[in-house]
C-alpha positions in Angstrom: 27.9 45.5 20.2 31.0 44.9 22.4 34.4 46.1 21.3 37.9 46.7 22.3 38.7 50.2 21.9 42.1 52.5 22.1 44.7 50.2 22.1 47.8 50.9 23.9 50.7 48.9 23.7 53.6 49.1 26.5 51.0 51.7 27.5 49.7 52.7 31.5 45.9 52.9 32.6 45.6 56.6 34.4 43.4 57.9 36.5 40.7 60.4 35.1 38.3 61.8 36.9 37.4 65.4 37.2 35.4 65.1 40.1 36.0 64.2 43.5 34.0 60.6 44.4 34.1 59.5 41.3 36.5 56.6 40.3 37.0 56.7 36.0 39.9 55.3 34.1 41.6 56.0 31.0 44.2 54.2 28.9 47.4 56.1 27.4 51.2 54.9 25.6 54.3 56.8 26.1 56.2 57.8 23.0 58.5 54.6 23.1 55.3 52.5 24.1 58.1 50.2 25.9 56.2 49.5 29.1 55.5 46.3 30.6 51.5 46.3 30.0 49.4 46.9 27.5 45.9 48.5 27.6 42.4 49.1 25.8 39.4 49.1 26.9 35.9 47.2 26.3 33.1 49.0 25.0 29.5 47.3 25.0 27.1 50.1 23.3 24.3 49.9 25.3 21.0 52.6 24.7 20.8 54.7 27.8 16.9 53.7 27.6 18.1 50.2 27.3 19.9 50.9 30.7 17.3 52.9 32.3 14.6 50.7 31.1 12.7 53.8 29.8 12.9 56.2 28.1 15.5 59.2 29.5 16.7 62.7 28.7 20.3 63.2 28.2 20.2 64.9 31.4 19.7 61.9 32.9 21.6 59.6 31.0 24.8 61.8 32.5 23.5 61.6 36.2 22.9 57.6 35.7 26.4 57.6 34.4 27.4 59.7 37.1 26.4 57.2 39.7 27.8 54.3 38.2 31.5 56.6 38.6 30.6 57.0 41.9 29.7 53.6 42.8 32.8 52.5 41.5 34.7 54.9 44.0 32.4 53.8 46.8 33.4 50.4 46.5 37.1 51.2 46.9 36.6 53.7 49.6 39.2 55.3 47.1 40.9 56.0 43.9 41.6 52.6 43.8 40.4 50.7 40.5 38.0 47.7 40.8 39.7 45.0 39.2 39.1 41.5 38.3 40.4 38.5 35.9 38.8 38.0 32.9 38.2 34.5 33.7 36.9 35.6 37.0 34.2 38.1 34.9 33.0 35.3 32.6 32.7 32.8 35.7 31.3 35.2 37.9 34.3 34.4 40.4 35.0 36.7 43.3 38.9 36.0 44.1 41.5 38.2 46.8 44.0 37.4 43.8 46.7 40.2 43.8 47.0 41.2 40.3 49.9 43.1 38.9 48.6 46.6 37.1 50.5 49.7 35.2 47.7 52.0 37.3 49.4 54.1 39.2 46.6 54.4 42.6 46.5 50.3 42.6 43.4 47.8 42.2 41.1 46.6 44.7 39.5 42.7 44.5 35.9 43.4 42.9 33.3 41.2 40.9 32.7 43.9 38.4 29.8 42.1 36.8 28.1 42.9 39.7 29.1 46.8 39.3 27.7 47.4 36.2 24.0 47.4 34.9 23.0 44.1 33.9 22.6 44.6 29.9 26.2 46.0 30.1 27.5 42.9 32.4 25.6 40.4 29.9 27.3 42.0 26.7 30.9 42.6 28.0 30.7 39.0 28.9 29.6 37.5 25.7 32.4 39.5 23.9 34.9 39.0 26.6 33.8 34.6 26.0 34.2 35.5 22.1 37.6 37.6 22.1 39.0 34.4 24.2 38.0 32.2 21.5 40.2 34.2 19.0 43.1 35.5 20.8 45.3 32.8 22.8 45.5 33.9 26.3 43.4 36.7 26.0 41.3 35.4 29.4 44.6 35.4 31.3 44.6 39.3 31.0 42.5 41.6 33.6 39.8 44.2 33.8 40.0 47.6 36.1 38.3 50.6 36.7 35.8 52.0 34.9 36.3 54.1 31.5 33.0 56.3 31.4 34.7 58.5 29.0 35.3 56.8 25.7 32.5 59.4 24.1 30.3 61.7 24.8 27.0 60.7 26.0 24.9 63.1 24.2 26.1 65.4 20.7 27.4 69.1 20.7 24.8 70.6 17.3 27.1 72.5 15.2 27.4 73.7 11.9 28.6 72.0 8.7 32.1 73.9 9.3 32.0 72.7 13.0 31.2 75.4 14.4 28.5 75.2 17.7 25.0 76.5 17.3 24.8 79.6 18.2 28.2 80.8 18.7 30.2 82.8 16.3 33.4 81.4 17.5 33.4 78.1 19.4 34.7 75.0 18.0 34.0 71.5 19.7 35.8 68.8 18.5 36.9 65.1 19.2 35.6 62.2 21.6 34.3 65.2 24.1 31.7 66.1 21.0 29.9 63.3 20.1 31.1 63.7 16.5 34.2 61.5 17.2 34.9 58.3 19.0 38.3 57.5 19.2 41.7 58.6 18.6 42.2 58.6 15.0 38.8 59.9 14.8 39.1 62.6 17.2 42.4 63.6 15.1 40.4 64.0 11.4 37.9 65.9 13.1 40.2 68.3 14.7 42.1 68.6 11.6 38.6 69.6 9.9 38.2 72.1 13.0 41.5 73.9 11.8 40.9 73.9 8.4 37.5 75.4 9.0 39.3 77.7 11.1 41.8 78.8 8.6 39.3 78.7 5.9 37.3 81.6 7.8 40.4 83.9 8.4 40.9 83.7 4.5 
């Protein structure tokens, strides 16, 4: 599946990494959303085996993802985000285009089908060749970085009131989980988090 996730109009990619080498994106709107861009990113759900073409531990679905954030900051030599059309993506076209960007660190030219594992290239470009069927214009837009972050890899085991196995006091909630995927998602699930919370101080 390939999807377009966390839409943020008038909104500003961001850098996020928490590592140093490691070049990750995320996507975020001010309060007035009255920006210039607007932002989401594109999701293909691939099965770390899939990927790895056996089968892995979640240990080593994190140090495969690992190195695909670091290739993307090898590639800049930088913080810079990888960029490219997505005409360019679907056509496979390596262009020195300048492209205007909200990120703050700037782009640098890159054929980001290349970049990626080769299940992941094939999907994002089959959905990127169906989202320009629907949407006028949609091809004219571009793609940066790489968002490695839209949920968590493997899942947190916790307890019916959200509570983590084996702790009498630890709640973990949202994308970061596993339990949630996306904004509105990550919301209801902290808002279950508190309830349980207050529920228990009763």
């Amino acid at each position: 599946p390939v999807y377009t996730f966390c839409m943020c109009p008038g909104g500003t990619v961001v850098p996020a990494t928490a590592y140093a080498e490691r070049n990750i994106v995320n996507g975020m709107s001010l309060y007035r959303r009255d920006g210039a861009f607007a932002n989401a990113a594109c999701v293909a759900g691939v099965h770390p085996d899939e990927l790895a073409g056996k089968s892995i531990s979640p240990a080593e679905a994190l140090d495969r993802l690992a190195d695909l954030e670091a290739r993307f900051h090898e590639y800049s030599h930088s913080y810079r985000a990888p960029s490219c059309t997505i005409h360019d993506f679907m056509k496979k076209n390596e262009s020195n285009t300048s492209l205007q960007t909200s990120y703050p660190l700037g782009l640098t030219p890159a054929p980001l089908w290349a970049m990626l594992p080769p299940p992941a290239a094939k999907a994002i470009g089959t959905g990127l060749a169906e989202f320009s069927q629907k949407l006028k214009g949609f091809e004219k837009g571009i793609l940066l970085g790489f968002e490695s972050k839209t949920s968590a890899p493997i899942q947190v085991v916790r307890h019916k009131r959200g509570l983590c196995e084996g702790f009498e006091n630890l709640y973990m909630v949202g994308e970061g989980s596993g339990w949630a995927g996306g904004i509105i998602s990550s919301g209801v699930d902290g808002i279950r988090a508190a309830m349980s919370i207050v529920a228990g101080n009763e």
